[in-house]
PyMOL Python script that loads the backbone (N, CA, C, O; Angstrom):
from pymol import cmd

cmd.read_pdbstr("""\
ATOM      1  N   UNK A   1       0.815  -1.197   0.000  1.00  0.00           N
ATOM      2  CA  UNK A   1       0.000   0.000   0.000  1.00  0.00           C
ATOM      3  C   UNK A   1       0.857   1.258   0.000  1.00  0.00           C
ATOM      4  O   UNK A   1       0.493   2.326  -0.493  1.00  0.00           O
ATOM      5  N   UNK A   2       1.940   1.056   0.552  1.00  0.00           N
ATOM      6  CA  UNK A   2       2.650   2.430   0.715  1.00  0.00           C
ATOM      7  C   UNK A   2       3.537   2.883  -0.801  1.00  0.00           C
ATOM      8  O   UNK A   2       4.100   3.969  -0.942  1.00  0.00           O
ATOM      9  N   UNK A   3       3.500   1.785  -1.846  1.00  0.00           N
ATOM     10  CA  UNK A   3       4.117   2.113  -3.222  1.00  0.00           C
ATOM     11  C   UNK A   3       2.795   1.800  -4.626  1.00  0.00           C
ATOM     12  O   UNK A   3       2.844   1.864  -5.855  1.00  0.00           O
ATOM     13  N   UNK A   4       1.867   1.504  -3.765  1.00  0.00           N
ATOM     14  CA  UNK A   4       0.599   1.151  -5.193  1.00  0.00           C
ATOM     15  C   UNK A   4      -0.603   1.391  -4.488  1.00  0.00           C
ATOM     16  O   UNK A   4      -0.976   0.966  -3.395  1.00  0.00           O
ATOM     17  N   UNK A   5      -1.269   2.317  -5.486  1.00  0.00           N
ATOM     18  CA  UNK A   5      -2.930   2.420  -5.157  1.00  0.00           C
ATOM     19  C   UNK A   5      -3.792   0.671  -5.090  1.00  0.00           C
ATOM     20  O   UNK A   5      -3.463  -0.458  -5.455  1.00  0.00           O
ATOM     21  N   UNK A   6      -4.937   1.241  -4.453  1.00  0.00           N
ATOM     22  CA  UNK A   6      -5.588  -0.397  -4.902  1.00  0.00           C
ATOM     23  C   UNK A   6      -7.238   0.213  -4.760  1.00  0.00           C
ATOM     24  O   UNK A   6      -7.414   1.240  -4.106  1.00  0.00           O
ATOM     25  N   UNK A   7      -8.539  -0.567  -5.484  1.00  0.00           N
ATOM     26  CA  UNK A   7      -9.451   0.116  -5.596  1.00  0.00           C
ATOM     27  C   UNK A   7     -10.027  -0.085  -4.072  1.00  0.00           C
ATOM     28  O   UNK A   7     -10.416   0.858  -3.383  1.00  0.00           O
ATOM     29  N   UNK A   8     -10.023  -1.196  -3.730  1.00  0.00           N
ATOM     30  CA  UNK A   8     -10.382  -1.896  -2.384  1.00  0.00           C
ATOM     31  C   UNK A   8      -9.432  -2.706  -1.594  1.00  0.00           C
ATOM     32  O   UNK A   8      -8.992  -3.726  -2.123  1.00  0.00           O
ATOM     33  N   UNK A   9      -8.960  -2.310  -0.093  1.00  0.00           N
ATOM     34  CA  UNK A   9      -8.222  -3.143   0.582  1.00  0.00           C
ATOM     35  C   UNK A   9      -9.108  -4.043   1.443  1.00  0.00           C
ATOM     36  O   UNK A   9     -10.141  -3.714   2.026  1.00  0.00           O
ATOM     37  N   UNK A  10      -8.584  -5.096   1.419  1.00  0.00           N
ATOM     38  CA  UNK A  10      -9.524  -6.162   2.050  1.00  0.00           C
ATOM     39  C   UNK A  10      -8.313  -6.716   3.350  1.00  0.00           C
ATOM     40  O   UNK A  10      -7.193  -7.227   3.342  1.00  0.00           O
ATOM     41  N   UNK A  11      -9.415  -6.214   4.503  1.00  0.00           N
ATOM     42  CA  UNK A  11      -8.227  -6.309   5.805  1.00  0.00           C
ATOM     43  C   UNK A  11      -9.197  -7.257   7.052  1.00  0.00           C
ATOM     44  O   UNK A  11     -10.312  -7.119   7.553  1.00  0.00           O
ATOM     45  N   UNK A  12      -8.124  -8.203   7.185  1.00  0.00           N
ATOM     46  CA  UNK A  12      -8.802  -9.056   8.135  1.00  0.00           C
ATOM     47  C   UNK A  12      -8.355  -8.567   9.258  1.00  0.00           C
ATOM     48  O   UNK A  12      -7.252  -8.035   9.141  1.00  0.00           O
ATOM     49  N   UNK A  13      -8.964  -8.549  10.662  1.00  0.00           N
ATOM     50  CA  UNK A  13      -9.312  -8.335  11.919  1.00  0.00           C
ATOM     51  C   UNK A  13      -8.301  -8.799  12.562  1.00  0.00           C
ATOM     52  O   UNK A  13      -7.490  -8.041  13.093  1.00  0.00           O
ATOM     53  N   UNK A  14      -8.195 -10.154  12.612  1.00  0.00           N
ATOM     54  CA  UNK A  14      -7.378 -10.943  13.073  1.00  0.00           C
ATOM     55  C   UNK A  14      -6.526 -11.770  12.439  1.00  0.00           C
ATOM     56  O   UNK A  14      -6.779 -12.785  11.790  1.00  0.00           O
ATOM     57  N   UNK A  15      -5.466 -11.241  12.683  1.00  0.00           N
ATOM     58  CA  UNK A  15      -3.999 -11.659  11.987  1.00  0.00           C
ATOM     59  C   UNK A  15      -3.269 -12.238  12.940  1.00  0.00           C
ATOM     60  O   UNK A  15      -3.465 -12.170  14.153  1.00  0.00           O
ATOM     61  N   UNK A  16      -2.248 -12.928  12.256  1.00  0.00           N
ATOM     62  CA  UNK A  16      -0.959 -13.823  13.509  1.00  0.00           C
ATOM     63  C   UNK A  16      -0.717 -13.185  14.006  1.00  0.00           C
ATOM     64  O   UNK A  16      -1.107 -13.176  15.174  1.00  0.00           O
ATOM     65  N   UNK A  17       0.179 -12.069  13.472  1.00  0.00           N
ATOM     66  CA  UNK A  17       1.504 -11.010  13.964  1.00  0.00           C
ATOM     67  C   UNK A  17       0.681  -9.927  14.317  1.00  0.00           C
ATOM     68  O   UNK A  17       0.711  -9.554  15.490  1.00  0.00           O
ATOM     69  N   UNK A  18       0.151  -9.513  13.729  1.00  0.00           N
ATOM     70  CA  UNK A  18      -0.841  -8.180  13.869  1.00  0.00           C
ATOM     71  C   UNK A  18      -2.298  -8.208  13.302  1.00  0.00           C
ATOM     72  O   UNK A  18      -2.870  -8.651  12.306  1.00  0.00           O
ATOM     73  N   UNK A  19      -2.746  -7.211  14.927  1.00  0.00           N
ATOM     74  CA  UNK A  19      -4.275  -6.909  14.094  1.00  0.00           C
ATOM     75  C   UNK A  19      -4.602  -5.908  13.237  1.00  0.00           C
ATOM     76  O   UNK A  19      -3.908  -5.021  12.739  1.00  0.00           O
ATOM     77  N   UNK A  20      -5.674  -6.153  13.142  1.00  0.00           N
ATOM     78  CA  UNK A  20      -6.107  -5.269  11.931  1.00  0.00           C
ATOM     79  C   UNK A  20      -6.214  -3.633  12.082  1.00  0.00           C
ATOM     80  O   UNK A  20      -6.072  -2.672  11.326  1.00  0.00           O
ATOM     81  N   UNK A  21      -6.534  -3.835  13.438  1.00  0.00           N
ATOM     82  CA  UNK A  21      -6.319  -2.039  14.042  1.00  0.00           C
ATOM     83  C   UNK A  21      -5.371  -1.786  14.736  1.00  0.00           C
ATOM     84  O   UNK A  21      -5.418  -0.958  15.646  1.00  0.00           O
ATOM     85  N   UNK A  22      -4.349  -2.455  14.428  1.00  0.00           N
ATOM     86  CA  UNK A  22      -2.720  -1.830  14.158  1.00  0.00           C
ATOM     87  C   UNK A  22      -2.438  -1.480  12.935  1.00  0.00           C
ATOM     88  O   UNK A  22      -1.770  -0.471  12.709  1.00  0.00           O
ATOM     89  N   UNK A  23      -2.931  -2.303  11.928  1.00  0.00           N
ATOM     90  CA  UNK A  23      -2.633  -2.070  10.602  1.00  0.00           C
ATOM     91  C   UNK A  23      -3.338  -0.300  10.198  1.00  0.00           C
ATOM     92  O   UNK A  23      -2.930   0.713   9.628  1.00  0.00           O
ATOM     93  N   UNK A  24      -4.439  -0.699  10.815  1.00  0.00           N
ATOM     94  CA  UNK A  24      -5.009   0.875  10.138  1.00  0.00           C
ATOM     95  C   UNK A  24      -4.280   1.808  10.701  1.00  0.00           C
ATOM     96  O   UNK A  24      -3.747   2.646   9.973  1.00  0.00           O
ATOM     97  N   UNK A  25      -4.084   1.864  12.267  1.00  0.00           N
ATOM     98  CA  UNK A  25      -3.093   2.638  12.887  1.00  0.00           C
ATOM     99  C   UNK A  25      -1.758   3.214  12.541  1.00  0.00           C
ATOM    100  O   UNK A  25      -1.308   4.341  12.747  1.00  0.00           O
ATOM    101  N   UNK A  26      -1.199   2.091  11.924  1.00  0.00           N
ATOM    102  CA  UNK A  26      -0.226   2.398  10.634  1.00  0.00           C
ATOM    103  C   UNK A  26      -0.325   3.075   9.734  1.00  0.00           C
ATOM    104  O   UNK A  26       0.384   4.075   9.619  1.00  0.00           O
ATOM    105  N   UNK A  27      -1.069   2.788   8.996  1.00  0.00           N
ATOM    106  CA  UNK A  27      -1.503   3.149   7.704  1.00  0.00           C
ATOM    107  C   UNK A  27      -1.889   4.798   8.003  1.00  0.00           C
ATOM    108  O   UNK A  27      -1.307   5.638   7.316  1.00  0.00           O
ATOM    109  N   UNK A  28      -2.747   5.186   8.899  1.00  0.00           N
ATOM    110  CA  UNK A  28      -3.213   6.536   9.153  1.00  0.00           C
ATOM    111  C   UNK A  28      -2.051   7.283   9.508  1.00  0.00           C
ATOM    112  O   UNK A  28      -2.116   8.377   8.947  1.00  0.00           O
ATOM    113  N   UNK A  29      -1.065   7.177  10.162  1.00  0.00           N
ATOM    114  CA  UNK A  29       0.410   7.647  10.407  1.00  0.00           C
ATOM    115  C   UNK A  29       1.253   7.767   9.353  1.00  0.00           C
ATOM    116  O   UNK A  29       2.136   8.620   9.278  1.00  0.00           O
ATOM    117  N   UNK A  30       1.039   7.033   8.626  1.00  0.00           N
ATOM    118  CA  UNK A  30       1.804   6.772   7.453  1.00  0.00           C
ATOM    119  C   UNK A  30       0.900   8.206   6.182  1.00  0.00           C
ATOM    120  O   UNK A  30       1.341   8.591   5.099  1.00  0.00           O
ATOM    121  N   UNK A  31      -0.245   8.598   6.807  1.00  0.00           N
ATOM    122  CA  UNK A  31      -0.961   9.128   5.723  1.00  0.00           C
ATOM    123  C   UNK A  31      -1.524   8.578   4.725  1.00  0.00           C
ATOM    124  O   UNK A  31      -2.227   9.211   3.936  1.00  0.00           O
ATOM    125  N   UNK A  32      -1.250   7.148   4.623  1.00  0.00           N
ATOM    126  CA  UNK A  32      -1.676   6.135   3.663  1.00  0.00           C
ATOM    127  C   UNK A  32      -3.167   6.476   3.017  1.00  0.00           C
ATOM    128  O   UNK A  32      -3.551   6.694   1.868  1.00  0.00           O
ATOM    129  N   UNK A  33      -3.857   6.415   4.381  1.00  0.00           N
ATOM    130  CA  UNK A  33      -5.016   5.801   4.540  1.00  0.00           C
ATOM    131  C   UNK A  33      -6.571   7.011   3.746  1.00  0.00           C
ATOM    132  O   UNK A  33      -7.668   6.801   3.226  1.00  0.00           O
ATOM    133  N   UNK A  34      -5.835   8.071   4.060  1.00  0.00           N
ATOM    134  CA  UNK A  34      -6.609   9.350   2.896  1.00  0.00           C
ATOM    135  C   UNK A  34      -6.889   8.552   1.430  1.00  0.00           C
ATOM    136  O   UNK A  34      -7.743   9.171   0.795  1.00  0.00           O
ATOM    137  N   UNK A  35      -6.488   7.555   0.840  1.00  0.00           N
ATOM    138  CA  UNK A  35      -6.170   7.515  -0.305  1.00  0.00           C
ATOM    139  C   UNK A  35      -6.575   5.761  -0.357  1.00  0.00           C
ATOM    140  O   UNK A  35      -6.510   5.257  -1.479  1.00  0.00           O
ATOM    141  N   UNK A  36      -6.798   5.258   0.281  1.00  0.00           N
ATOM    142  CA  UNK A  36      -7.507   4.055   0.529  1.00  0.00           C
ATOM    143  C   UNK A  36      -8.964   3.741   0.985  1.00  0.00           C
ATOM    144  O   UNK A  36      -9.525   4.533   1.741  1.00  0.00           O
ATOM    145  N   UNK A  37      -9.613   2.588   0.545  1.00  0.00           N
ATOM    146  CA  UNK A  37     -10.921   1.824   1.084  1.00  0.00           C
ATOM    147  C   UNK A  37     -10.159   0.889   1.357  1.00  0.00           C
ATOM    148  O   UNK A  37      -9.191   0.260   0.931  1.00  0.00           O
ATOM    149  N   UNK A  38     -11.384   1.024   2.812  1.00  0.00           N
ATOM    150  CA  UNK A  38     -10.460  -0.685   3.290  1.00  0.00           C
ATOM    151  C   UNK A  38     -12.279  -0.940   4.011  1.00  0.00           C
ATOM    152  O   UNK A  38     -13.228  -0.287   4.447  1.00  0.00           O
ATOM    153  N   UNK A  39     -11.766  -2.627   3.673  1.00  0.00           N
ATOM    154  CA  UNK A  39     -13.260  -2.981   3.883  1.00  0.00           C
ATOM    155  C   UNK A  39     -12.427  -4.483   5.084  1.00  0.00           C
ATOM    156  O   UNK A  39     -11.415  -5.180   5.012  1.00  0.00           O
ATOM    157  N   UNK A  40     -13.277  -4.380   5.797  1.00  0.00           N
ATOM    158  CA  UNK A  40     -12.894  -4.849   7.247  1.00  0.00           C
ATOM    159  C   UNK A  40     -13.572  -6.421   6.777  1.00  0.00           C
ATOM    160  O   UNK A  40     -14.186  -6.598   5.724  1.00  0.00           O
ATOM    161  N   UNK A  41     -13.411  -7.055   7.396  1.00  0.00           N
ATOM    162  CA  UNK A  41     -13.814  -8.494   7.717  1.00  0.00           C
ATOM    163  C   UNK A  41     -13.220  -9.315   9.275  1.00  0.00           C
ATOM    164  O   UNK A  41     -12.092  -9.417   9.757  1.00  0.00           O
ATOM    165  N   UNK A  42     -14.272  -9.691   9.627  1.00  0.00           N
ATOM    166  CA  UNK A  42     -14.315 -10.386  10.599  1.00  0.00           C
ATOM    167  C   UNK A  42     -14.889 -11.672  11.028  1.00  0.00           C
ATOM    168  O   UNK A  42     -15.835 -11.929  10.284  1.00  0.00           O
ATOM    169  N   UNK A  43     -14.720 -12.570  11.898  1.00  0.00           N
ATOM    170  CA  UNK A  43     -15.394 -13.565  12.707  1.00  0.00           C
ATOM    171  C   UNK A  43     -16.016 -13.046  14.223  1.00  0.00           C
ATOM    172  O   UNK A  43     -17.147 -13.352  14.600  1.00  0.00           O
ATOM    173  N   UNK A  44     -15.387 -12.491  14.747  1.00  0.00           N
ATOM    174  CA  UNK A  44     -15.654 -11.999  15.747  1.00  0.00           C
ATOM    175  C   UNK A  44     -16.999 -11.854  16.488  1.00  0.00           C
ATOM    176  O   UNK A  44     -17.134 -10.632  16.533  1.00  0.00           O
ATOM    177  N   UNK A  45     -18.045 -12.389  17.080  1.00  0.00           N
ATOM    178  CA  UNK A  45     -19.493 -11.787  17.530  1.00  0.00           C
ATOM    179  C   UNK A  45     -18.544 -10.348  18.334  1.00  0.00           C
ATOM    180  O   UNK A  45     -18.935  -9.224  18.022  1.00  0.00           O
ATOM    181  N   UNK A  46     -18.149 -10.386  18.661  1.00  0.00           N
ATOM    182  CA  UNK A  46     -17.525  -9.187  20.040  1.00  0.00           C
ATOM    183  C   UNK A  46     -17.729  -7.586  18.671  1.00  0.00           C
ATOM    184  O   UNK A  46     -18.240  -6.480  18.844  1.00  0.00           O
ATOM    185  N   UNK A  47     -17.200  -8.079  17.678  1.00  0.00           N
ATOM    186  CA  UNK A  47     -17.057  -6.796  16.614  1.00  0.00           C
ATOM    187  C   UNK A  47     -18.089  -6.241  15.756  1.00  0.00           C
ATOM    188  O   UNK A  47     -18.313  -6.403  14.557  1.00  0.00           O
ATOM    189  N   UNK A  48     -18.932  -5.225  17.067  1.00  0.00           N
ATOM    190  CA  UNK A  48     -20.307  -4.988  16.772  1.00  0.00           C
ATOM    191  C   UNK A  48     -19.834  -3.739  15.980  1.00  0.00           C
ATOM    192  O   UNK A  48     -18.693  -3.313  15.802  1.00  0.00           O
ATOM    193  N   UNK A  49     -21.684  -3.024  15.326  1.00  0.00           N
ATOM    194  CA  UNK A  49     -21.542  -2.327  14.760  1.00  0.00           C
ATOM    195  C   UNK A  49     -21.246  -1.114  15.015  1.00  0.00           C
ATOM    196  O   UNK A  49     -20.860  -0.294  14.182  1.00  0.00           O
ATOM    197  N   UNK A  50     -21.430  -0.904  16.327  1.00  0.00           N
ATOM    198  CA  UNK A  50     -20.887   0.555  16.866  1.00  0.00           C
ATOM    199  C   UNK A  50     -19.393   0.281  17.004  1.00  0.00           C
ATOM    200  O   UNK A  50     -18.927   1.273  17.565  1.00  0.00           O
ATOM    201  N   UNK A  51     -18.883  -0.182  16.873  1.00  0.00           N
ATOM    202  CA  UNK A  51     -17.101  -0.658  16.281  1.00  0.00           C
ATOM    203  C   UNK A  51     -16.743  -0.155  15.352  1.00  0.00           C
ATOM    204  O   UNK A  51     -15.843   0.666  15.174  1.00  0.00           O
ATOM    205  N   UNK A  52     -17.744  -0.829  14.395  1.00  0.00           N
ATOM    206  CA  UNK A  52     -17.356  -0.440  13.011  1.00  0.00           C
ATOM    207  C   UNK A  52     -18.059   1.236  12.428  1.00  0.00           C
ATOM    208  O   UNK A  52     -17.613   1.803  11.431  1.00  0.00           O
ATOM    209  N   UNK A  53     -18.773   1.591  12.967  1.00  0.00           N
ATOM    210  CA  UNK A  53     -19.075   2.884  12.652  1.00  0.00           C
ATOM    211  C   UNK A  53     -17.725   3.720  13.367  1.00  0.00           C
ATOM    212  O   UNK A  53     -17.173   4.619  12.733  1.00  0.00           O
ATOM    213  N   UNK A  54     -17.263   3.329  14.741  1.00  0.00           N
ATOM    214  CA  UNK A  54     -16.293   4.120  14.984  1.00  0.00           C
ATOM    215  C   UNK A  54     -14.597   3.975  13.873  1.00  0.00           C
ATOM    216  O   UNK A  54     -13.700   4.772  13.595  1.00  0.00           O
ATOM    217  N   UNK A  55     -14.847   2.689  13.571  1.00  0.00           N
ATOM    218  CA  UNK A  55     -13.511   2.440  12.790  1.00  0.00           C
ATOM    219  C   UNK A  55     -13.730   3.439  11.261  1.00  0.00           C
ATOM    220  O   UNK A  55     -12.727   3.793  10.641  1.00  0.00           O
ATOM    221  N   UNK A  56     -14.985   3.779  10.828  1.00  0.00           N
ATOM    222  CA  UNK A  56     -15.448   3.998   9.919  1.00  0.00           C
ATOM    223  C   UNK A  56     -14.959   5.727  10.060  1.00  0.00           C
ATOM    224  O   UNK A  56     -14.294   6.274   9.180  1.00  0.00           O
ATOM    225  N   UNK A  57     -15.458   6.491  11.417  1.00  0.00           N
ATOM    226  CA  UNK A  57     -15.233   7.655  11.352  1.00  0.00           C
ATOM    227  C   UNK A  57     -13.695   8.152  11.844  1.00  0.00           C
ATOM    228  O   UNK A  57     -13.189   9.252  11.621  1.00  0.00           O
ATOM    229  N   UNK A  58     -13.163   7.139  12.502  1.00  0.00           N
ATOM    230  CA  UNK A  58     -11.735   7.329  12.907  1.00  0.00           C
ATOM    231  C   UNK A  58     -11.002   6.516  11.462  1.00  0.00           C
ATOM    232  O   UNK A  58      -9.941   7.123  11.318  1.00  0.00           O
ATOM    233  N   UNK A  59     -11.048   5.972  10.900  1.00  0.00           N
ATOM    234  CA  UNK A  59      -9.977   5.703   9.713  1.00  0.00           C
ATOM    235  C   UNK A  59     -10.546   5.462   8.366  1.00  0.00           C
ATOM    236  O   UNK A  59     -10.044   4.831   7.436  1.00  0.00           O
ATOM    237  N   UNK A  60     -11.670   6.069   8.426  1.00  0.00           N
ATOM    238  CA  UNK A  60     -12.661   6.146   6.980  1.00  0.00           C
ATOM    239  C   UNK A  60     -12.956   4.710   6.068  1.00  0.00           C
ATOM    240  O   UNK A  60     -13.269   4.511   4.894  1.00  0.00           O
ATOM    241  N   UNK A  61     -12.641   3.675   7.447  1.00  0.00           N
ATOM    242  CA  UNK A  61     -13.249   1.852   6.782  1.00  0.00           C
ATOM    243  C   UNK A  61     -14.732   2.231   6.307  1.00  0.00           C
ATOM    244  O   UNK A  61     -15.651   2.831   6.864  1.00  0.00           O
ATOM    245  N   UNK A  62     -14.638   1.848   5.500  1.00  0.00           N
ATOM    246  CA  UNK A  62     -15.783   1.955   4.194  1.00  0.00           C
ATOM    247  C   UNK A  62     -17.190   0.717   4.383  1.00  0.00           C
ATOM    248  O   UNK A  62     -18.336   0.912   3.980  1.00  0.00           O
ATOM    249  N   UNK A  63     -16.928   0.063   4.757  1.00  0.00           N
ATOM    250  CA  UNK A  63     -17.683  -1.279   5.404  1.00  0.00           C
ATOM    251  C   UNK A  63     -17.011  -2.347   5.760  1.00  0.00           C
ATOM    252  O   UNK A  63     -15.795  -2.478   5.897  1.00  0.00           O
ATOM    253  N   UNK A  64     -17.985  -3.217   5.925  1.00  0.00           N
ATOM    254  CA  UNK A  64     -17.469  -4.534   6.791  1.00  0.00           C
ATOM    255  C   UNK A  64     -18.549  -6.030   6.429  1.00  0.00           C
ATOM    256  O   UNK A  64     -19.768  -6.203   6.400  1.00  0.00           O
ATOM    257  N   UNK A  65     -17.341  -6.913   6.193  1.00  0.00           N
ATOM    258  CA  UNK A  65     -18.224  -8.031   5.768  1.00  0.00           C
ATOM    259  C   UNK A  65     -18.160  -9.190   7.279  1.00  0.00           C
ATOM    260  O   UNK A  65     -17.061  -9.216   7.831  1.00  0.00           O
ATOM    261  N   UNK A  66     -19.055  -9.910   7.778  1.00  0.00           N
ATOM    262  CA  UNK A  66     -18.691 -10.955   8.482  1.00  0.00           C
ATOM    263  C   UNK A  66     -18.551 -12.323   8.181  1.00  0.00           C
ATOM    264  O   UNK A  66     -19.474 -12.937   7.646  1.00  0.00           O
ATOM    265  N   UNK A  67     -16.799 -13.201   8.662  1.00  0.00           N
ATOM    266  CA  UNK A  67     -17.471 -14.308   8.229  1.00  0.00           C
ATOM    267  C   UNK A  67     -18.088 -15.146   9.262  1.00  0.00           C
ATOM    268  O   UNK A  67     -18.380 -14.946  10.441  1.00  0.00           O
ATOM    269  N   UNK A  68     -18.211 -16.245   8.387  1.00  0.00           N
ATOM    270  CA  UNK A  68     -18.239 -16.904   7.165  1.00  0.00           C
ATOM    271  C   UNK A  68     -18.999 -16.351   6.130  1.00  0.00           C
ATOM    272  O   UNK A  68     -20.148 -16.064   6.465  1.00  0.00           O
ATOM    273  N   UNK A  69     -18.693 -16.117   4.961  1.00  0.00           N
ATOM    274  CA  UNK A  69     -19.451 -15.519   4.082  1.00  0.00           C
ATOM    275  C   UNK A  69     -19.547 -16.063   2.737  1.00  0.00           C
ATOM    276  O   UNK A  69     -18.642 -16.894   2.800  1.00  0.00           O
ATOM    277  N   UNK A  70     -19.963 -16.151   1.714  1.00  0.00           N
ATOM    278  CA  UNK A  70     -20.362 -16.741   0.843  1.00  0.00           C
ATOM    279  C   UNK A  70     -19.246 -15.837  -0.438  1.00  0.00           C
ATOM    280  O   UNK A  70     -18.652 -14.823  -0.072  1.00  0.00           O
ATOM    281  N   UNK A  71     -19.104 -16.322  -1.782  1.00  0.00           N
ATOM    282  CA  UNK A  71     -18.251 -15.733  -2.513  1.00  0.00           C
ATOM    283  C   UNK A  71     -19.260 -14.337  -2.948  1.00  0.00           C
ATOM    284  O   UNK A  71     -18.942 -13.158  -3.106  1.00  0.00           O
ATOM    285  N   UNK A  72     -20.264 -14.861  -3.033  1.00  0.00           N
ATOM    286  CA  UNK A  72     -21.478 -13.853  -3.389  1.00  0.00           C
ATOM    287  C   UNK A  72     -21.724 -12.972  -2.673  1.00  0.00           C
ATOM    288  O   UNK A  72     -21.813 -11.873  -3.221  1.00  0.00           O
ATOM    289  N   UNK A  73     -21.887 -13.015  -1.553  1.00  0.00           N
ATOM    290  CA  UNK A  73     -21.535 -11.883  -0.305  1.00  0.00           C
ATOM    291  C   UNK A  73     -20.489 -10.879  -0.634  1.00  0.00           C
ATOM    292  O   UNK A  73     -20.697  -9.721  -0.994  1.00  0.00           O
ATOM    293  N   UNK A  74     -18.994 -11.638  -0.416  1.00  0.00           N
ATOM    294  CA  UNK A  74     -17.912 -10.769  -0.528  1.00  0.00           C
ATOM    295  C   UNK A  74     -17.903  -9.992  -1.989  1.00  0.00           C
ATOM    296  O   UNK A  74     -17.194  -8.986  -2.010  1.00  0.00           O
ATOM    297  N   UNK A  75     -18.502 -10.280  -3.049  1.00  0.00           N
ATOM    298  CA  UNK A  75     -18.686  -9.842  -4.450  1.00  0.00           C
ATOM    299  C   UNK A  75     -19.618  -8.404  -4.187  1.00  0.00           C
ATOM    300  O   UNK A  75     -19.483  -7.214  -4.474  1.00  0.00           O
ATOM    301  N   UNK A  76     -20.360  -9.013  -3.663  1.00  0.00           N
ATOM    302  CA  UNK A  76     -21.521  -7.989  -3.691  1.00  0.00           C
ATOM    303  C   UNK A  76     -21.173  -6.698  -2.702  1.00  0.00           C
ATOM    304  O   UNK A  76     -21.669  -5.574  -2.772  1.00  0.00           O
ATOM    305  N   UNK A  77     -19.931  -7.305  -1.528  1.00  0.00           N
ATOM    306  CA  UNK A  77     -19.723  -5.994  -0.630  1.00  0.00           C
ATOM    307  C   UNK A  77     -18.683  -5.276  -1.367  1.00  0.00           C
ATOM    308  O   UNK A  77     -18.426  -4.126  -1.011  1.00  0.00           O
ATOM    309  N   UNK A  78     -18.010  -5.834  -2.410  1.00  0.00           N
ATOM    310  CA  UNK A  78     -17.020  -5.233  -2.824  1.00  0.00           C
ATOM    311  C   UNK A  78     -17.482  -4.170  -3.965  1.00  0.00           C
ATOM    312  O   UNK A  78     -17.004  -3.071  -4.247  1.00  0.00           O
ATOM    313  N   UNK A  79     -18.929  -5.108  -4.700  1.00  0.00           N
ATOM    314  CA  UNK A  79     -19.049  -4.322  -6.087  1.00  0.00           C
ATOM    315  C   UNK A  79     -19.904  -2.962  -5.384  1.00  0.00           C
ATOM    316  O   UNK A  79     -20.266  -2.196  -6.278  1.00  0.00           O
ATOM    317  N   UNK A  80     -20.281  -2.520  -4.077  1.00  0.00           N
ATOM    318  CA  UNK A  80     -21.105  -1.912  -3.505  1.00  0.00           C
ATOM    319  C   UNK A  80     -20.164  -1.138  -3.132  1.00  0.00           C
ATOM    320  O   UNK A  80     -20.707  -0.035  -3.200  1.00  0.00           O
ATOM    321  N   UNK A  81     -18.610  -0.891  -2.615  1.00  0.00           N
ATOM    322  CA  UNK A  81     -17.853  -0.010  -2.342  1.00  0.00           C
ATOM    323  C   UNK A  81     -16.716   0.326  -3.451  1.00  0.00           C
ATOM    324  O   UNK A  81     -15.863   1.137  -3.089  1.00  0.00           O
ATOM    325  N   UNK A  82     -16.618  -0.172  -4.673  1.00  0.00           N
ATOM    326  CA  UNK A  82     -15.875   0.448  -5.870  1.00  0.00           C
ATOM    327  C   UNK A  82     -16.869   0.643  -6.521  1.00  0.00           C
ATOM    328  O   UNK A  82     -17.892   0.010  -6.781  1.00  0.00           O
ATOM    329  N   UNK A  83     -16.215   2.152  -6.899  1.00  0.00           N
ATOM    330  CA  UNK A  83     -16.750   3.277  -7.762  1.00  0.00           C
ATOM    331  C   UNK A  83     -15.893   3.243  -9.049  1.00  0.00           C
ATOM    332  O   UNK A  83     -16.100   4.056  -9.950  1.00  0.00           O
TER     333      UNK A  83
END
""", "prot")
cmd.dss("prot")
cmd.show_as("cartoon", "prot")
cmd.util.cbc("prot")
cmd.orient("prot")
């Protein structure tokens, strides 16, 4: 991200090494993140929607898919946030 645009970043929650709101944390420091969609995904029940509205107004995450999700799901959240 920090040497190539992308239309949609697709960022999982929970990672080995790092989570996902380190990553954005990064990314917003970095200034990255003006210039990115990032569409969240999770398993989580704990990662309600007042989460994601705050992740939404603190690092401009664009939406959020939950899994398990279907290919049709993730198609449809993606073709719904590229313009």
């Amino acid at each position: 991200m920090r040497n190539k645009r992308f239309d949609l970043v697709l960022l999982d929650l929970a990672m080995p090494e790092i989570s996902g709101i380190e990553v954005l944390k990064t990314l917003k420091e970095e200034g990255i993140l003006a210039s990115s969609k990032i569409l969240l995904f999770s398993a989580s029940p704990s990662f309600t929607d007042a989460e994601v509205e705050r992740l939404k107004g603190e690092y401009g995450v664009v939406d959020r898919i939950r899994k398990p999700f279907t290919k049709k799901e993730l198609l449809g959240v993606i073709a719904k946030n590229v313009s």
